[in-house]
N, C-alpha and C positions, 0 to 999 in steps of 0.2 A: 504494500500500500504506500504509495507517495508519501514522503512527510511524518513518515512515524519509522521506528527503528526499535526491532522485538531484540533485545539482549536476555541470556538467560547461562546459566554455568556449563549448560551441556550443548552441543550441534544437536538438535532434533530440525525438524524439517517446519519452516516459518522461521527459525531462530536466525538474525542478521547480525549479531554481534556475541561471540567467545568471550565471556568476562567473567568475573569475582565485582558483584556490587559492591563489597569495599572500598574497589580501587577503578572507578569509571574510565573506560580510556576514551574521555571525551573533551574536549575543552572547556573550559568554564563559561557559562555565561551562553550555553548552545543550544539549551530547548526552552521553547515557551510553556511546555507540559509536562509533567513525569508522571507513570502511572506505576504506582507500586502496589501490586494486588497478590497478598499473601506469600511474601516473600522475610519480612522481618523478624519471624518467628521461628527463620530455620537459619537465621546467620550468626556467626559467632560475636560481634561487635552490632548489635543495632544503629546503635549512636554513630556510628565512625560512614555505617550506610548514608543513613538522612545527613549528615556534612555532608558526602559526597551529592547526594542527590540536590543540598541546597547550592553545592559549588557550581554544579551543568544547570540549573535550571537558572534563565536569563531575568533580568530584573523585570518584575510585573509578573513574569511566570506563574502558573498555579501546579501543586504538587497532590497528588489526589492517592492515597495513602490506605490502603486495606490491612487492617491486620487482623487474627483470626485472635477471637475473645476466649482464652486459656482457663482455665480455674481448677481447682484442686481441691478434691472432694476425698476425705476424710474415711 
């Protein structure tokens, strides 16, 4: 699809970018969107994610953020 860019830790098929959300190998200040849908819950560093994610996303950008609601039952 034009204009958008599916990154993911493995090559499966749709996949356009090879990476570790850690460490984006994007320039800063390079998308007007970032879509993060259930990915934060399976990385070693959350926190060090969303920096990177505020690094590429361009000033005004919007960052649209899914995480799966955990809880721990007894």
């Amino acid at each position: 699809m034009p204009g958008y860019v599916n990154m993911d830790l493995f090559a499966t098929p749709g996949v356009d970018v090879v990476a570790d959300a850690e460490t984006l190998p994007f320039p800063a200040d390079l998308f007007q969107r970032v879509e993060c849908d259930a990915v934060l819950e399976h990385v070693r560093c959350p926190e060090t994610v969303l920096r990177e994610i505020a690094r590429v996303l361009a000033p005004g950008g919007y960052a649209h953020l899914v995480h799966a609601l955990l809880s721990s039952v007894p």
